[in-house]
C-alpha positions in Angstrom: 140.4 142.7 -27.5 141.4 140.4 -24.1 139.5 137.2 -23.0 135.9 137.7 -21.8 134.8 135.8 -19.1 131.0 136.5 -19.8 129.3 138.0 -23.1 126.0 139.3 -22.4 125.5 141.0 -26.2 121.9 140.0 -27.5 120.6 138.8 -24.3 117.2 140.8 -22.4 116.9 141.1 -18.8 117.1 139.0 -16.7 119.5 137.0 -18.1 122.6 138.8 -18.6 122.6 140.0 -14.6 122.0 136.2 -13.4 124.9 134.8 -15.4 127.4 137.5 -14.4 126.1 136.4 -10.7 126.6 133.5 -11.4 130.3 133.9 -13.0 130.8 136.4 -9.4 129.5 133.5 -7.3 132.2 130.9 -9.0 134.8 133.5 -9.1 134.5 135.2 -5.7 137.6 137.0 -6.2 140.0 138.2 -9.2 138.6 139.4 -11.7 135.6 138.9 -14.1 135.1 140.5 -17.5 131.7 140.9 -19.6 131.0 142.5 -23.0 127.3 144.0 -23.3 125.9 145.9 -25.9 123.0 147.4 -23.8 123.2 150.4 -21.5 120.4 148.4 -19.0 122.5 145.7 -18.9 125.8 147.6 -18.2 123.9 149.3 -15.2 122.5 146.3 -14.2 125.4 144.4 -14.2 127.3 147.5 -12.5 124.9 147.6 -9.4 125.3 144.3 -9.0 128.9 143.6 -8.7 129.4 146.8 -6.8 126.6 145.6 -4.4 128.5 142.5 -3.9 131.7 144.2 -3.2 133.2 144.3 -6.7 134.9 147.1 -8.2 133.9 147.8 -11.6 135.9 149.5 -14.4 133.7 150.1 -17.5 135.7 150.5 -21.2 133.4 151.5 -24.5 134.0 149.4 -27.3 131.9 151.1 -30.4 128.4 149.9 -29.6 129.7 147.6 -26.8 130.8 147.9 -23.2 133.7 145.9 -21.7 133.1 145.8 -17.9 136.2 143.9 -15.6 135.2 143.3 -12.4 137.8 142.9 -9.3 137.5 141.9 -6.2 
């Protein structure tokens, strides 16, 4: 597996959407990746990049999601 910018796993909402903004917000282009292991934070997290502009690619991992996010 490649070199995740942001894991989310085990983390409840809020929380996993305010750091990947935050990560977006620091990055502002490129590309960002985050692991989750919730479908609510996947969507979460989705909605929010692509309301900010970023495209959003989403791989399953077994029980886990890797999302990479490019701008």
């Amino acid at each position: 597996m490649r070199e995740v910018d942001v894991d989310v796993c085990g983390l409840v909402c809020p929380e996993p959407v305010l750091l990947v903004k935050k990560a977006l917000e620091a990055k502002t282009q490129g590309t960002v990746t985050v692991l989750a292991d919730s479908e609510a934070a996947r969507e979460n997290i989705k909605r929010l990049a692509t309301g900010k502009g970023w495209t959003v690619k989403v791989e399953e991992q077994g029980e886990q999601w890797l999302l990479t996010l490019t701008k």
